[in-house]
mmCIF file of the N, C-alpha and C atoms, coordinates in Angstrom:
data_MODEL
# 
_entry.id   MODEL 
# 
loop_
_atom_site.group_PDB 
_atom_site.id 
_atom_site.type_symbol 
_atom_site.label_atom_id 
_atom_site.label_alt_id 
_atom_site.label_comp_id 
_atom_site.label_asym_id 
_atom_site.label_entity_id 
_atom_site.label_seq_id 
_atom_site.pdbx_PDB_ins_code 
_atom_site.Cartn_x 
_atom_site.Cartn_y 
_atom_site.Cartn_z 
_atom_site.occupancy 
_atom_site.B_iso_or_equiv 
_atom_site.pdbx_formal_charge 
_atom_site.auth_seq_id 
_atom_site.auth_comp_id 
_atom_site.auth_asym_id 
_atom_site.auth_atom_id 
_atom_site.pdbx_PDB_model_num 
ATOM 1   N N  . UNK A 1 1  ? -88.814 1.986  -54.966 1.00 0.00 ? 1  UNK A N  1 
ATOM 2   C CA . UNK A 1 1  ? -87.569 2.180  -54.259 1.00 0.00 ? 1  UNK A CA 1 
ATOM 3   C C  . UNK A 1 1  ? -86.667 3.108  -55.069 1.00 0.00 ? 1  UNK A C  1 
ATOM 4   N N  . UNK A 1 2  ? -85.909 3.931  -54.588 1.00 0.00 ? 2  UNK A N  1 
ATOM 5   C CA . UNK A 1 2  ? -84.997 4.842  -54.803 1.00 0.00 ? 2  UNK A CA 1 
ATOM 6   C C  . UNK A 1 2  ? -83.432 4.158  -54.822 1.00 0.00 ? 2  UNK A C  1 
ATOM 7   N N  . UNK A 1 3  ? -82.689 4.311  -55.973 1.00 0.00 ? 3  UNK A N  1 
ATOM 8   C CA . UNK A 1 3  ? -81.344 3.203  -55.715 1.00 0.00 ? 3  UNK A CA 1 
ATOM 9   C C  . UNK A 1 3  ? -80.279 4.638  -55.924 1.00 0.00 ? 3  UNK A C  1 
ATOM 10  N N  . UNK A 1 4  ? -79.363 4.944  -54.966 1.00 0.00 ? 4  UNK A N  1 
ATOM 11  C CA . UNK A 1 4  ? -78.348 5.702  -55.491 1.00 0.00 ? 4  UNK A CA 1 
ATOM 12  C C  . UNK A 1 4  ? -77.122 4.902  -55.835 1.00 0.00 ? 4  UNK A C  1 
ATOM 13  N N  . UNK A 1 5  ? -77.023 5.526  -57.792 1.00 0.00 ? 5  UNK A N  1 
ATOM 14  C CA . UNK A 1 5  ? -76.094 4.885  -58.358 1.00 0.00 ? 5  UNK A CA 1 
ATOM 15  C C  . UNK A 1 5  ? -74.581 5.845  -58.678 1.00 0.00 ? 5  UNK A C  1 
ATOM 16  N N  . UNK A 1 6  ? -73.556 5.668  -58.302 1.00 0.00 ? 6  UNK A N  1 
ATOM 17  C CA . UNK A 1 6  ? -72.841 6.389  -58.516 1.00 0.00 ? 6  UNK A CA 1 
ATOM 18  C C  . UNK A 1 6  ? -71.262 5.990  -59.234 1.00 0.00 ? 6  UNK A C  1 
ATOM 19  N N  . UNK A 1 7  ? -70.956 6.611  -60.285 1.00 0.00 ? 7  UNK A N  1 
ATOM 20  C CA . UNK A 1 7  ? -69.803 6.670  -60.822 1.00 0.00 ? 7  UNK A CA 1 
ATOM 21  C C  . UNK A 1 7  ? -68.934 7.647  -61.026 1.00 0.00 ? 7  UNK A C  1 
ATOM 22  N N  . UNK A 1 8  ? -67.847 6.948  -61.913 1.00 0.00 ? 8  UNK A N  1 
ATOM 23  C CA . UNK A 1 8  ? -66.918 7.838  -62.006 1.00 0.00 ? 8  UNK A CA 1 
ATOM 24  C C  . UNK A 1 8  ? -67.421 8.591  -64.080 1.00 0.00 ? 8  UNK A C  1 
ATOM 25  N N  . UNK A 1 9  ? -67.418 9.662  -64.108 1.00 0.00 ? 9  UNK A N  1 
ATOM 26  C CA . UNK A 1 9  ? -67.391 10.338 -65.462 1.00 0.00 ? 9  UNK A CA 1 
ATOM 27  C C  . UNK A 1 9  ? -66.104 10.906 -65.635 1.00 0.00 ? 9  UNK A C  1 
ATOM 28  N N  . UNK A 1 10 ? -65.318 10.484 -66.841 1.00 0.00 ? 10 UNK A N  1 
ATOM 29  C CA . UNK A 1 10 ? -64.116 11.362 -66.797 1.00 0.00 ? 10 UNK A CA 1 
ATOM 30  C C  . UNK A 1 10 ? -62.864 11.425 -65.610 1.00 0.00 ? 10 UNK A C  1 
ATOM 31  N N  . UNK A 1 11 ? -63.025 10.456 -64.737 1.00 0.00 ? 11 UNK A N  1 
ATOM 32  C CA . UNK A 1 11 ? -62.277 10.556 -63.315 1.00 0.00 ? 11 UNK A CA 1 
ATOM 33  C C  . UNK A 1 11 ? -63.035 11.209 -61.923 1.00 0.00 ? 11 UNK A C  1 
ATOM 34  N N  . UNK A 1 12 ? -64.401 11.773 -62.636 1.00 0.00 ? 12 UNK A N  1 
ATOM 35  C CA . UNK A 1 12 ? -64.628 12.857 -61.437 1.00 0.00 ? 12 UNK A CA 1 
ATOM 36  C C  . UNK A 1 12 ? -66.184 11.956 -61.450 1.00 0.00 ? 12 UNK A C  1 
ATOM 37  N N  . UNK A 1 13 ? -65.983 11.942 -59.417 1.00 0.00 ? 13 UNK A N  1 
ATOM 38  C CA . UNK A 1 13 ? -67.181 11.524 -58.841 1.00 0.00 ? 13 UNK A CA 1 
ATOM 39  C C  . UNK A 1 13 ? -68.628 11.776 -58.809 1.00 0.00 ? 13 UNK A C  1 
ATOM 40  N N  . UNK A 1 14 ? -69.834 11.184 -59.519 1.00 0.00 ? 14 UNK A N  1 
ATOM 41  C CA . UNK A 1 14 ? -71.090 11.598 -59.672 1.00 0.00 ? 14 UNK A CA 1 
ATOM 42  C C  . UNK A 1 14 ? -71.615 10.638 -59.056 1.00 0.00 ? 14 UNK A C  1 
ATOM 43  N N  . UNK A 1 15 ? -72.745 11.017 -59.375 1.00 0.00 ? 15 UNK A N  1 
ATOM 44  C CA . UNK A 1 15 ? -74.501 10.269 -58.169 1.00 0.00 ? 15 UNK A CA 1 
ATOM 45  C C  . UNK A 1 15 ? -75.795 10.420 -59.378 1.00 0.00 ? 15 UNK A C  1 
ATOM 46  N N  . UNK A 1 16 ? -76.631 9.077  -59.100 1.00 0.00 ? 16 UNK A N  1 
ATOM 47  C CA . UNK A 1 16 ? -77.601 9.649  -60.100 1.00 0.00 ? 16 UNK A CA 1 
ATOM 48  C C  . UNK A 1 16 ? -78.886 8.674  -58.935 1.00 0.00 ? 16 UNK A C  1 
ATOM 49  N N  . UNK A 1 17 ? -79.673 9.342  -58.647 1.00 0.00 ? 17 UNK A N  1 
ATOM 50  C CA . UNK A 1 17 ? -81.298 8.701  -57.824 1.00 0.00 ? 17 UNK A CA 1 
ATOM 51  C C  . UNK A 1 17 ? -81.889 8.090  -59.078 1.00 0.00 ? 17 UNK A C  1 
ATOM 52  N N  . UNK A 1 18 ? -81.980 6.948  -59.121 1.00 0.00 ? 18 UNK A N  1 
ATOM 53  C CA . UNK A 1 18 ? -82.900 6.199  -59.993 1.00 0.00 ? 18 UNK A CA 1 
ATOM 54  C C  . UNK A 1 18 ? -83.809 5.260  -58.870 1.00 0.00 ? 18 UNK A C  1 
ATOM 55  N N  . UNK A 1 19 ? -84.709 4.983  -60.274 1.00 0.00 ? 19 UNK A N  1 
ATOM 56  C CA . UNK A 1 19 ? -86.233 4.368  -59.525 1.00 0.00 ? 19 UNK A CA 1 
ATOM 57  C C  . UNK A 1 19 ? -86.424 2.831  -60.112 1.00 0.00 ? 19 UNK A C  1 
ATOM 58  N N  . UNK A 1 20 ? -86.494 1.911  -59.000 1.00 0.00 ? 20 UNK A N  1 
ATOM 59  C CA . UNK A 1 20 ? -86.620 0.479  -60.139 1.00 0.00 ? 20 UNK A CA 1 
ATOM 60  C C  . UNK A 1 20 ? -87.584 -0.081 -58.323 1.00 0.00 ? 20 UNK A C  1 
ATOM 61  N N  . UNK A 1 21 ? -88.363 -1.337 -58.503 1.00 0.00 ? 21 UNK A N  1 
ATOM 62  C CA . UNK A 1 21 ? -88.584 -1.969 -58.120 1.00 0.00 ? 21 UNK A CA 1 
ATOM 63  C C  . UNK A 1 21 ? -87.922 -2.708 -57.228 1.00 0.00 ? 21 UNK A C  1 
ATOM 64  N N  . UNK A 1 22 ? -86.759 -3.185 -58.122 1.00 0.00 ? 22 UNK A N  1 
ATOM 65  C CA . UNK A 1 22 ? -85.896 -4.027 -57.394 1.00 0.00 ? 22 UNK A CA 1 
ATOM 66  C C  . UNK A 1 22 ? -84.571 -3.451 -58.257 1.00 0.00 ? 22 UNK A C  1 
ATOM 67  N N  . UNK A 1 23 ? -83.334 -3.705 -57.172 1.00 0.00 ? 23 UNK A N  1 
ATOM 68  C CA . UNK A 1 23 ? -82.126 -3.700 -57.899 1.00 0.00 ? 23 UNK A CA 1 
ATOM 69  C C  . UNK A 1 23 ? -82.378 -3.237 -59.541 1.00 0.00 ? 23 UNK A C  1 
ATOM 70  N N  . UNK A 1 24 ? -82.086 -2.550 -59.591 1.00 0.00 ? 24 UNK A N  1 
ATOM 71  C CA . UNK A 1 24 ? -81.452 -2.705 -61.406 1.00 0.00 ? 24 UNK A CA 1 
ATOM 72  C C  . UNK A 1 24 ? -80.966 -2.739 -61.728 1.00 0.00 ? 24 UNK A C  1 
ATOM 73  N N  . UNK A 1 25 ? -80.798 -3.267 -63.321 1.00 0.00 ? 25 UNK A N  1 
ATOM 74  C CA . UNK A 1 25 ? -80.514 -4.341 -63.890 1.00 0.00 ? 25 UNK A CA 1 
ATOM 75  C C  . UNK A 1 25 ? -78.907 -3.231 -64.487 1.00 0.00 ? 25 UNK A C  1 
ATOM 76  N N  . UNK A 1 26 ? -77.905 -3.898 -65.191 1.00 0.00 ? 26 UNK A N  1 
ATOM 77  C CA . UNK A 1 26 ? -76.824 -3.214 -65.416 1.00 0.00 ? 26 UNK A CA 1 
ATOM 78  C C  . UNK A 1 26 ? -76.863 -2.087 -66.455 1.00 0.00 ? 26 UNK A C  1 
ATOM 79  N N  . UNK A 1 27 ? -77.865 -2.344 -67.507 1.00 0.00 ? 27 UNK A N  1 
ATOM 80  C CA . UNK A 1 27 ? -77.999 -2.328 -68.816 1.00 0.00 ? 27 UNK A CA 1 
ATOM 81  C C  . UNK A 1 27 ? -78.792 -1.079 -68.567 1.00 0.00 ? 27 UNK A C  1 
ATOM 82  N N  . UNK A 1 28 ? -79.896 -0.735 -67.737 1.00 0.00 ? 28 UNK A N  1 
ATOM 83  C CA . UNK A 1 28 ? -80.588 -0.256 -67.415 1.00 0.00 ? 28 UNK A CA 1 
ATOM 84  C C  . UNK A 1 28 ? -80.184 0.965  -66.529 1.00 0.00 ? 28 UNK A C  1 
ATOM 85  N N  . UNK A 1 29 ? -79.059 0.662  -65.203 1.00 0.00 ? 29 UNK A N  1 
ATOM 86  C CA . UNK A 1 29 ? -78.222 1.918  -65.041 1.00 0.00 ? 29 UNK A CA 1 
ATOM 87  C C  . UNK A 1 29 ? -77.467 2.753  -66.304 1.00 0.00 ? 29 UNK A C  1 
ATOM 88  N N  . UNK A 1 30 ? -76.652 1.527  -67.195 1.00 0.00 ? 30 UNK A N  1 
ATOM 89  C CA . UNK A 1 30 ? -75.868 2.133  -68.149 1.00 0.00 ? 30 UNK A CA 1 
ATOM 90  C C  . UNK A 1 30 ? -76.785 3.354  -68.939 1.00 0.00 ? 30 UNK A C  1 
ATOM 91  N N  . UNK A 1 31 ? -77.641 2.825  -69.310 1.00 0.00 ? 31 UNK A N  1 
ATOM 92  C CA . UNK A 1 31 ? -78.192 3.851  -70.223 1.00 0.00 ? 31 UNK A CA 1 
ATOM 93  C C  . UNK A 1 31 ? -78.921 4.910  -69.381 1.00 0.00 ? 31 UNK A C  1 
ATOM 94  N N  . UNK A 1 32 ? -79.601 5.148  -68.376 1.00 0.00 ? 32 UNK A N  1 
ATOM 95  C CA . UNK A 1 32 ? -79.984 5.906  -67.207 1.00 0.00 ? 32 UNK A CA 1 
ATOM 96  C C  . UNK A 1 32 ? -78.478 7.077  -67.055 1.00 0.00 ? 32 UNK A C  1 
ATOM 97  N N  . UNK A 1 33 ? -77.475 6.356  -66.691 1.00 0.00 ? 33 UNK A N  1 
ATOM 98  C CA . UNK A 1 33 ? -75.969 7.488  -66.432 1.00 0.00 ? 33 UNK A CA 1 
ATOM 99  C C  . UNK A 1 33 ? -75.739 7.953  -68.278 1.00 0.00 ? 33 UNK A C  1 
ATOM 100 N N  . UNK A 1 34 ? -75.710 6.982  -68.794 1.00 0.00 ? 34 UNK A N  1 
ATOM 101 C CA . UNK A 1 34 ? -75.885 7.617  -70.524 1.00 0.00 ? 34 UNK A CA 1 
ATOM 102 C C  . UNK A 1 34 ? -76.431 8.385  -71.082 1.00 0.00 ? 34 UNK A C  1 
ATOM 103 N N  . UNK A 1 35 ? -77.580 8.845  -70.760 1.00 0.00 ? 35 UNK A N  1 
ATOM 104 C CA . UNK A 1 35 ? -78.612 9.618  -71.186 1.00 0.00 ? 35 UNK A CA 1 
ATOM 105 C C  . UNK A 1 35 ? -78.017 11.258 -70.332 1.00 0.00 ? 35 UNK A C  1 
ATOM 106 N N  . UNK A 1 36 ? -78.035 10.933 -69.063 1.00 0.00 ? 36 UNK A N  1 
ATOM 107 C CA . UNK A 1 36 ? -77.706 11.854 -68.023 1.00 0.00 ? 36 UNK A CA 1 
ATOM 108 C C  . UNK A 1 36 ? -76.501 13.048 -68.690 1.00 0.00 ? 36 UNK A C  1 
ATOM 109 N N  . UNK A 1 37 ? -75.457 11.973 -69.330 1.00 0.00 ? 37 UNK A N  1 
ATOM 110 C CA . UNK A 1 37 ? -74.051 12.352 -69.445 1.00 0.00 ? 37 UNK A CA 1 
ATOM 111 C C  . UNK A 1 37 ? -74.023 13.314 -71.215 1.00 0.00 ? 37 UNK A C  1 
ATOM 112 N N  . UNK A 1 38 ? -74.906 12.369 -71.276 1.00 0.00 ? 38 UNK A N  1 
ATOM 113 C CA . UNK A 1 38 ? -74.782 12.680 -73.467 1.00 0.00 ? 38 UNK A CA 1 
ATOM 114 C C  . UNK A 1 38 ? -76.669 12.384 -73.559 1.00 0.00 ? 38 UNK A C  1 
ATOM 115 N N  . UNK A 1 39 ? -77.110 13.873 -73.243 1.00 0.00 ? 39 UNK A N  1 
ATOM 116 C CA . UNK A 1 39 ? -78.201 14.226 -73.335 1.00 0.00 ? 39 UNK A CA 1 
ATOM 117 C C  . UNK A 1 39 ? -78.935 14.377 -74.545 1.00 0.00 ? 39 UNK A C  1 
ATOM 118 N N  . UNK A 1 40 ? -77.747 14.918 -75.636 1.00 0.00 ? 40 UNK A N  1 
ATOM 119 C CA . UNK A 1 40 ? -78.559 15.129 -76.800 1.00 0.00 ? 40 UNK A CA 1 
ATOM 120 C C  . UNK A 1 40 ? -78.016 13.864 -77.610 1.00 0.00 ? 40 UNK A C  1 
ATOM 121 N N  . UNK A 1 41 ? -77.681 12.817 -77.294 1.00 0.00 ? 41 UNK A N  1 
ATOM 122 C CA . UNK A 1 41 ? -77.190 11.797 -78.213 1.00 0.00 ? 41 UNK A CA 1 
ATOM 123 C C  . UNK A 1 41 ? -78.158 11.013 -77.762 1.00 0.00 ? 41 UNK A C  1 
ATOM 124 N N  . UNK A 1 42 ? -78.549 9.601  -79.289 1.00 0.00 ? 42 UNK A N  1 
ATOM 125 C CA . UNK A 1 42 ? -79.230 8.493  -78.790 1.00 0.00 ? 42 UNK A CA 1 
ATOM 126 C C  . UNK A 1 42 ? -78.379 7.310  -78.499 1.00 0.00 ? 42 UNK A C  1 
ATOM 127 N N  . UNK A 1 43 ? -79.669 6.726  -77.891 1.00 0.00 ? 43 UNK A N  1 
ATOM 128 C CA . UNK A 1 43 ? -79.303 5.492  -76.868 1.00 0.00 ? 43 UNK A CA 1 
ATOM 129 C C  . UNK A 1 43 ? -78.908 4.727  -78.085 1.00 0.00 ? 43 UNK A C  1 
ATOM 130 N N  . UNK A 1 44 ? -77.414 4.148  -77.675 1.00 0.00 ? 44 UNK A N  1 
ATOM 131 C CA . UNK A 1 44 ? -76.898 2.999  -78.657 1.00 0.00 ? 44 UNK A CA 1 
ATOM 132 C C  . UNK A 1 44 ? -77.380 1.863  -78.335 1.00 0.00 ? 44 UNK A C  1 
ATOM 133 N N  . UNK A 1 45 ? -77.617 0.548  -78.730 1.00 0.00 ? 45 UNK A N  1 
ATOM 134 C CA . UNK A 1 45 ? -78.287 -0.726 -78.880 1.00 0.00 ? 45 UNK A CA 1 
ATOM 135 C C  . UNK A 1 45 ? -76.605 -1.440 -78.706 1.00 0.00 ? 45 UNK A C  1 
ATOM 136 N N  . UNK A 1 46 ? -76.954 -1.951 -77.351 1.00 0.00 ? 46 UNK A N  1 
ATOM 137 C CA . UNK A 1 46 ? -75.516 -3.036 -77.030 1.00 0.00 ? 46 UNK A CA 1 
ATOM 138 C C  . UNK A 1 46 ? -76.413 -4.404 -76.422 1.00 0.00 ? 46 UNK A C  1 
ATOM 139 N N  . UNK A 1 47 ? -75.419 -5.490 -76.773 1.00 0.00 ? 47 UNK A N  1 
ATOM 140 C CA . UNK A 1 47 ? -75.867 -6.737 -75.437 1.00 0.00 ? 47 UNK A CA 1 
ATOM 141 C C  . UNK A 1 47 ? -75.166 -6.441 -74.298 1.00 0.00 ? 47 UNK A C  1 
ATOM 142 N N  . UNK A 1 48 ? -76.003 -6.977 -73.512 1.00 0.00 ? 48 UNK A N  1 
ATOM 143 C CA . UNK A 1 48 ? -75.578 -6.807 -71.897 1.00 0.00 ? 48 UNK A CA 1 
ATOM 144 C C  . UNK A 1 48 ? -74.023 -7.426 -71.963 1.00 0.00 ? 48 UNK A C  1 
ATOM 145 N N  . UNK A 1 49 ? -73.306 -8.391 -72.465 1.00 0.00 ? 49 UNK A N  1 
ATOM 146 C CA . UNK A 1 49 ? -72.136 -8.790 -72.389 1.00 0.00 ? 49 UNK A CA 1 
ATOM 147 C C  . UNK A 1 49 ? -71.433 -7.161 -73.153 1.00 0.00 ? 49 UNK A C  1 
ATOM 148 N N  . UNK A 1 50 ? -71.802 -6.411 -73.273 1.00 0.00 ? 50 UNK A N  1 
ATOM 149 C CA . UNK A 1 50 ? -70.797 -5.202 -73.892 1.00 0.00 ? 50 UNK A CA 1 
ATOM 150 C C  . UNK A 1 50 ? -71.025 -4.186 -73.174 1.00 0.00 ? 50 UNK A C  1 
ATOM 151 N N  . UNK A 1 51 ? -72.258 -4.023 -72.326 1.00 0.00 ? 51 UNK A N  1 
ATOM 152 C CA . UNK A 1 51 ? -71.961 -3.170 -71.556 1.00 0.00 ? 51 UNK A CA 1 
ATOM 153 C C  . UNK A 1 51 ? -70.790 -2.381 -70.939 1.00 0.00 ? 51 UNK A C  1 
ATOM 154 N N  . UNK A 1 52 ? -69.974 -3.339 -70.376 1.00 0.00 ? 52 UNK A N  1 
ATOM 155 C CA . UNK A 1 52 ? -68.909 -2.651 -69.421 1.00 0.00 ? 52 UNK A CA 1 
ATOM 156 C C  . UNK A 1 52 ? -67.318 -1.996 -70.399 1.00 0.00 ? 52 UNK A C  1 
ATOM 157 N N  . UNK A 1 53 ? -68.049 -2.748 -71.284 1.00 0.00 ? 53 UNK A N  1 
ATOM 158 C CA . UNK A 1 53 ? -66.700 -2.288 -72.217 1.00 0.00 ? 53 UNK A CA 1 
ATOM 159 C C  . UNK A 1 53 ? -67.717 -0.620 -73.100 1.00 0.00 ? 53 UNK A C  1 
ATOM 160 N N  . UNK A 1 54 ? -68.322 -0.411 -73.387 1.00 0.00 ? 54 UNK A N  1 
ATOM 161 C CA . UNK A 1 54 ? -69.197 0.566  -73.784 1.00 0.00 ? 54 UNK A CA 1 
ATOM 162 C C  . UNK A 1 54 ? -69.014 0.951  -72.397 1.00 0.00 ? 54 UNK A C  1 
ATOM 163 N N  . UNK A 1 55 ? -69.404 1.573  -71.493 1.00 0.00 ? 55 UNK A N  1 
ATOM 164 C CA . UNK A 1 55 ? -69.210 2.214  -70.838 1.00 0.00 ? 55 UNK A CA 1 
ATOM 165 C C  . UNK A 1 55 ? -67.930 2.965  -70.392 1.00 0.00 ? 55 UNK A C  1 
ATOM 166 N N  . UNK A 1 56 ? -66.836 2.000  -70.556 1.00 0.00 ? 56 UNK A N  1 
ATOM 167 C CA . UNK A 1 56 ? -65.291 2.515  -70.327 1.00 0.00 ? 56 UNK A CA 1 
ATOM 168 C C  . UNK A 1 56 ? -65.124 3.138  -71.481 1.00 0.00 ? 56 UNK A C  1 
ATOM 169 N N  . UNK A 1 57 ? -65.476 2.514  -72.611 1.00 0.00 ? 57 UNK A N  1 
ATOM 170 C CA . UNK A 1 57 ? -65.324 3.575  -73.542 1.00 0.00 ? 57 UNK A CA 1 
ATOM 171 C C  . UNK A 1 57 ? -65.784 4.752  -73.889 1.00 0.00 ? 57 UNK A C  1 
ATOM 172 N N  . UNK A 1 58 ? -67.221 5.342  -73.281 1.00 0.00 ? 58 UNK A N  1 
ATOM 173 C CA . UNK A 1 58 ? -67.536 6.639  -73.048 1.00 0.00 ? 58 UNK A CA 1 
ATOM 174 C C  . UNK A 1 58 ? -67.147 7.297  -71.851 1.00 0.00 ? 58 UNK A C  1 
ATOM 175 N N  . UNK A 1 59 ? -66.100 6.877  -71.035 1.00 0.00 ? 59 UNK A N  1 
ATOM 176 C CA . UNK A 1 59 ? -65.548 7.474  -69.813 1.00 0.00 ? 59 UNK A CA 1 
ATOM 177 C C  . UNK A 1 59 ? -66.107 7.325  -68.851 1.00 0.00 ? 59 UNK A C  1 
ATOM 178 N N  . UNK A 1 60 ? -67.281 6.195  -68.240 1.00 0.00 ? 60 UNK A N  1 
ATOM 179 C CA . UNK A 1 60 ? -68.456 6.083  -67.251 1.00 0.00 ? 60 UNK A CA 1 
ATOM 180 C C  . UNK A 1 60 ? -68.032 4.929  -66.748 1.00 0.00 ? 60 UNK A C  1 
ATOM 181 N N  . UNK A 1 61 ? -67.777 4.966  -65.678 1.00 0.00 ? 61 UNK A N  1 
ATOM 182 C CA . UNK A 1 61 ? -67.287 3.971  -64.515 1.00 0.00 ? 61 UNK A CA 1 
ATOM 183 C C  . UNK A 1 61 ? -68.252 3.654  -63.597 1.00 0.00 ? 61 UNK A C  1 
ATOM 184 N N  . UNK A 1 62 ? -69.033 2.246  -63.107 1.00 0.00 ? 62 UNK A N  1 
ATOM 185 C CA . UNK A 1 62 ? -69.837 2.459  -62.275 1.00 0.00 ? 62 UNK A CA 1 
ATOM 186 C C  . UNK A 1 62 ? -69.058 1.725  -61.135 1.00 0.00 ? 62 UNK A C  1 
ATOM 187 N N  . UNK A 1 63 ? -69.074 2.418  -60.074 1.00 0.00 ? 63 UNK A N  1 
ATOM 188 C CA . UNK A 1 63 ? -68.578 2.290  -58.870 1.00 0.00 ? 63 UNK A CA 1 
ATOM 189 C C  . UNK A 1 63 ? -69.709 1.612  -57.767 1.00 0.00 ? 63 UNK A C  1 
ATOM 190 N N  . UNK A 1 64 ? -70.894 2.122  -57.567 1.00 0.00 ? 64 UNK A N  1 
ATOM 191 C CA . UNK A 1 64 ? -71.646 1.688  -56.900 1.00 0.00 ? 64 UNK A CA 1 
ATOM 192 C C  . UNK A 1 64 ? -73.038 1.804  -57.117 1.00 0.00 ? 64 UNK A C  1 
ATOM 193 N N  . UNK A 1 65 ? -73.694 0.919  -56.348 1.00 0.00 ? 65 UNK A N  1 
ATOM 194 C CA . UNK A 1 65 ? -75.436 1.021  -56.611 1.00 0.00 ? 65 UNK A CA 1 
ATOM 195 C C  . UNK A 1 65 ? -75.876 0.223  -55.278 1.00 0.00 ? 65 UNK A C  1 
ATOM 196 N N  . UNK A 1 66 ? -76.530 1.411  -54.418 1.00 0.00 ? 66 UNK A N  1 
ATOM 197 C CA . UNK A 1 66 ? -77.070 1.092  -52.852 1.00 0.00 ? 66 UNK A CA 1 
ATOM 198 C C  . UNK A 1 66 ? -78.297 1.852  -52.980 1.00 0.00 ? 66 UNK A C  1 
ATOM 199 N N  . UNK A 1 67 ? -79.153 0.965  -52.028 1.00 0.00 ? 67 UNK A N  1 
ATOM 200 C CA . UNK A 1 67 ? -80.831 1.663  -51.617 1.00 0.00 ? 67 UNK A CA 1 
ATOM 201 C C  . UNK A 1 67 ? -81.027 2.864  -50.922 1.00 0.00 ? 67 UNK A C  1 
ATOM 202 N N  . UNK A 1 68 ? -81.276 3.598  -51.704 1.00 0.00 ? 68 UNK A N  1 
ATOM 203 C CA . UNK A 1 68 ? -81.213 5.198  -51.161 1.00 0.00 ? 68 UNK A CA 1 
ATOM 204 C C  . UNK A 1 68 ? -82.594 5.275  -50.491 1.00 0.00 ? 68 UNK A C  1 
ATOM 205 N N  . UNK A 1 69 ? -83.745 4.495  -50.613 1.00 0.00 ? 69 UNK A N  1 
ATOM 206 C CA . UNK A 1 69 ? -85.377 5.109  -50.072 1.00 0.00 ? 69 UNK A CA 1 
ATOM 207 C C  . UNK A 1 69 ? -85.863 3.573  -50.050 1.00 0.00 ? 69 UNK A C  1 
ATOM 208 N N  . UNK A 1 70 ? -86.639 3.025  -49.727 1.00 0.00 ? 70 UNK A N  1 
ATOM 209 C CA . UNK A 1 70 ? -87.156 1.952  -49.713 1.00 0.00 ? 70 UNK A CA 1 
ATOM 210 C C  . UNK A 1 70 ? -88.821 2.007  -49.750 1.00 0.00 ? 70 UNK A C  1 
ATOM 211 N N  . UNK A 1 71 ? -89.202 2.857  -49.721 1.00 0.00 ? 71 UNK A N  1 
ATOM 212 C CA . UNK A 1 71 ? -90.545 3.825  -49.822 1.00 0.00 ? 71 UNK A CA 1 
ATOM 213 C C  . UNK A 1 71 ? -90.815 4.178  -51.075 1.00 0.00 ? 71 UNK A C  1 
ATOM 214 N N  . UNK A 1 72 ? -92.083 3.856  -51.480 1.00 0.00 ? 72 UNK A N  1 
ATOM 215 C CA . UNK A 1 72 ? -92.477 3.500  -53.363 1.00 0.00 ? 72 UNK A CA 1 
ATOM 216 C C  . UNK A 1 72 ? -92.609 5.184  -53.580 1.00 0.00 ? 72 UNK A C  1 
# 
């Protein structure tokens, strides 16, 4: 399945097509829009309870996550 996830970077509206089975997981968008955003930086090591605060703090807002394809 195809999930379109979309946030805010910086104030300004983005979209990212990711691929999971089922729903995914928070931790798993975060670093997916992370990678996207800060390409040449590595993936920092957070617990899922810090996620959302790590994310506001690199300017990445997640706004939404809906089934874009349902077709493997």
């Amino acid at each position: 399945m195809q999930w379109l996830i979309e946030y805010r970077f910086n104030g300004e509206d983005r979209h990212l097509l990711m691929r999971a089975r089922t729903i995914p997981h928070i931790k798993a968008i975060a670093f997916s829009v992370y990678v996207r955003e800060f390409p040449d930086q590595p993936r920092p090591l957070h617990a899922n309870t810090e996620v959302e605060s790590w994310l506001c703090a690199c300017g990445i807002t997640i706004t939404d996550v809906r089934l874009a394809c349902a077709q493997a």
